[in-house]
N, C-alpha and C positions, 0 to 999 in steps of 0.2 A: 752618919759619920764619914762612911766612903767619900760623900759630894764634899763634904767641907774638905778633905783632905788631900783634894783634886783643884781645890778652889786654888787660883795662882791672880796675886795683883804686882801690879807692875807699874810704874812713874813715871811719866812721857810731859814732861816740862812741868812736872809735880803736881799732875792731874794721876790720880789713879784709876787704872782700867783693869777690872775683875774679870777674869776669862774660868771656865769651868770645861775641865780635859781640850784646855787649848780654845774653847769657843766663847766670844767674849758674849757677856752676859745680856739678854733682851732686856730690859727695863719693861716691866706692868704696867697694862695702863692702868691707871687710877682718877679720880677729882682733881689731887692736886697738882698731878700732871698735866691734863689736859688744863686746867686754869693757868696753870705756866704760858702752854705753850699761847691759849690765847691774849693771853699780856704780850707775849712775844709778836704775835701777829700786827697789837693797837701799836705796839712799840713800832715796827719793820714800817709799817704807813706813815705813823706820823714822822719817822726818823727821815724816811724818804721824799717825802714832801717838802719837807725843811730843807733837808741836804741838795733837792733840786733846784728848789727857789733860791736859795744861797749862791751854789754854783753856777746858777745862769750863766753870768758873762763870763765867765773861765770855761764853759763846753759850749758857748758859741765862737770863742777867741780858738779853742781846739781845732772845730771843728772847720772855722777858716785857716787854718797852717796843716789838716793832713790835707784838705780840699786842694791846698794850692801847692804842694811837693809833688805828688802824682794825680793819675788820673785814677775814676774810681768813687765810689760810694764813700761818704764817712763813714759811717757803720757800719757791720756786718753781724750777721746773728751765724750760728755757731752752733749744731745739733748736740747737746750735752744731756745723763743723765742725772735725773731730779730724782723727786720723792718716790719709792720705790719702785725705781728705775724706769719709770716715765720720761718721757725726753720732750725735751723741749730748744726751743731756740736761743740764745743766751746773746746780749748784745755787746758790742764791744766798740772801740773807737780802732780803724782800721790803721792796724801800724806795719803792715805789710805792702809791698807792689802789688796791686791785682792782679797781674798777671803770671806771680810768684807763690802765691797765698797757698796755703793747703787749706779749703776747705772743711776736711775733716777731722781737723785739729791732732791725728796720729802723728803725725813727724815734729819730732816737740822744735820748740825754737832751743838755738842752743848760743853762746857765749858766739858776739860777735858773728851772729845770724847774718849772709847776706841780702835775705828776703827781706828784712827791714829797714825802714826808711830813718834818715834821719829824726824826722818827726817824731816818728815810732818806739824808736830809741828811748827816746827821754820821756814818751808815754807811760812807757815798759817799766822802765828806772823809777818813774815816782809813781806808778799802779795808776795812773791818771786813763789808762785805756779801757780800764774795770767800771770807770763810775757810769756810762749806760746802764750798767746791771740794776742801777735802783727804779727803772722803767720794769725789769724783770721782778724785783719786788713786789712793785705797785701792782703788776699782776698775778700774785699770788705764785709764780713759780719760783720764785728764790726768796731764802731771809736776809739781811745783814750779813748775820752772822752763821756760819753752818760749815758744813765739810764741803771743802772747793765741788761745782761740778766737774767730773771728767767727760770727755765723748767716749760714744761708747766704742768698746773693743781697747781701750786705753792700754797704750805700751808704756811697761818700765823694769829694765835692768834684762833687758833684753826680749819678757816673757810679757804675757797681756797681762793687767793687774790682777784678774779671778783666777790665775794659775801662778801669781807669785804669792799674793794673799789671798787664800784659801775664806777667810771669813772676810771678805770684800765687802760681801752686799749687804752686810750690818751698817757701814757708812750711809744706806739709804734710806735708813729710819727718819730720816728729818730733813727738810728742805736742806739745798745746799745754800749755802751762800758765800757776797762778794768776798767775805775775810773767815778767817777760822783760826784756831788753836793750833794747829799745822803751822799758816803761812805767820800768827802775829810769831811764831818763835824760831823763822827765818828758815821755813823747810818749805820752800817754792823753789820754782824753776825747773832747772833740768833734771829730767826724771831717770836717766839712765844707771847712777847707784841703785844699785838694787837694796841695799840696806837704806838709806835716806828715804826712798820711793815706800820700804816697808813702813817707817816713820811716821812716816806722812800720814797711811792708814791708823796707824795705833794710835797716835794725835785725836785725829777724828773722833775715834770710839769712846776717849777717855772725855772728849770734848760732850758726847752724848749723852753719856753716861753721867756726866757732873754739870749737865746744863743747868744754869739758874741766868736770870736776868744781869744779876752783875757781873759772872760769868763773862759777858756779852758787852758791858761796860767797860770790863777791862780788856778786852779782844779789839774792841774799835778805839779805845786809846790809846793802846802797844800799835795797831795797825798805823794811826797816823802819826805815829810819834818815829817808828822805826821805815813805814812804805812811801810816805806822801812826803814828810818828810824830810827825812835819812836819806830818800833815794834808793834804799837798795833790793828795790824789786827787779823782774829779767824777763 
């Protein structure tokens, strides 16, 4: 009776997320979980395969307009952590000056960044610098769909994120990936609200928490209906 009484749920874009004396709740492994998540897996392959072959000529047409703005690589990979807190390299389409870039992804980009390029701009604006990520799919470190990677040591609201949210590293239960329950419900960008930055996290958990495959259906058709879209990514 004490646990149930302790039990507190709470609606983060009418996902609920169960926390027990403030800790939100691990999910069991069970059969039918793990059969989820490997649907999830056939699903991230085949999704990504498609989505490459389809996109060709729009991330070779990219990838000659950031080539020809500055000097510099198109891509760059980007030390981010994954599934429980494994780090890996994360690819992106280079919307920064190389000789600007922060590397370690800590200095967030913020409104009217001068480190970025025109190119970069309109990358950012329609999340078009995110689709490398599906090369990071295909290799098993990201899903589609999942809690954003962050780098690690991640600042927001002035504090590192595992000293603003105290259950942080429950977000690591599950590959991250390109789009999530956070960003399809327009809690991306700049991380320096500390209440929005908390958001962002409780998003995630509730996203983990209530994962199903349609779940994930309707994550990647809010994403390109409001990010690729609408424009209004940062």
């Amino acid at each position: 009776m004490a646990e149930l009484s302790a039990l507190r749920i709470s609606y983060h874009s009418g996902l609920p997320l169960m926390k027990l004396l403030q800790e939100p709740l691990s999910l069991a492994r069970s059969a039918t979980r793990d059969a989820q998540m490997t649907a999830k897996r056939v699903f991230d392959v085949i999704f990504s395969v498609l989505a490459l072959l389809f996109l060709l000529p729009l991330l070779i047409i990219v990838a000659i307009a950031v080539r020809m703005e500055s000097k510099g690589p198109v891509l760059f990979r980007q030390t981010r952590e994954g599934l429980n807190g494994s780090t890996f390299g994360v690819f992106k389409f280079r919307s920064m000056r190389r000789e600007q870039g922060d590397a370690t992804g800590v200095a967030h980009t913020v409104r009217n960044d001068e480190r970025v390029t025109r190119v970069g701009t309109f990358l950012r604006r329609t999340s078009i610098d995110e689709l490398p990520q599906l090369l990071n799919v295909l290799r098993g470190e990201m899903s589609i769909v999942g809690p954003r990677p962050h780098v690690p040591g991640m600042r927001a609201g002035n504090h590192t994120y595992r000293v603003l949210v105290p259950y942080y590293d429950h977000r690591l239960a599950m590959l991250p990936g390109i789009t999530g329950w956070a960003q399809a419900n327009g809690l991306r960008g700049d991380a320096t609200d500390a209440a929005l930055a908390h958001a962002r996290i409780d998003h995630d958990l509730a996203y983990i928490q209530n994962f199903s495959l349609w779940l994930d259906l309707r994550i990647i058709l809010r994403t390109i209906r409001h990010e690729f879209l609408g424009g209004t990514g940062n």
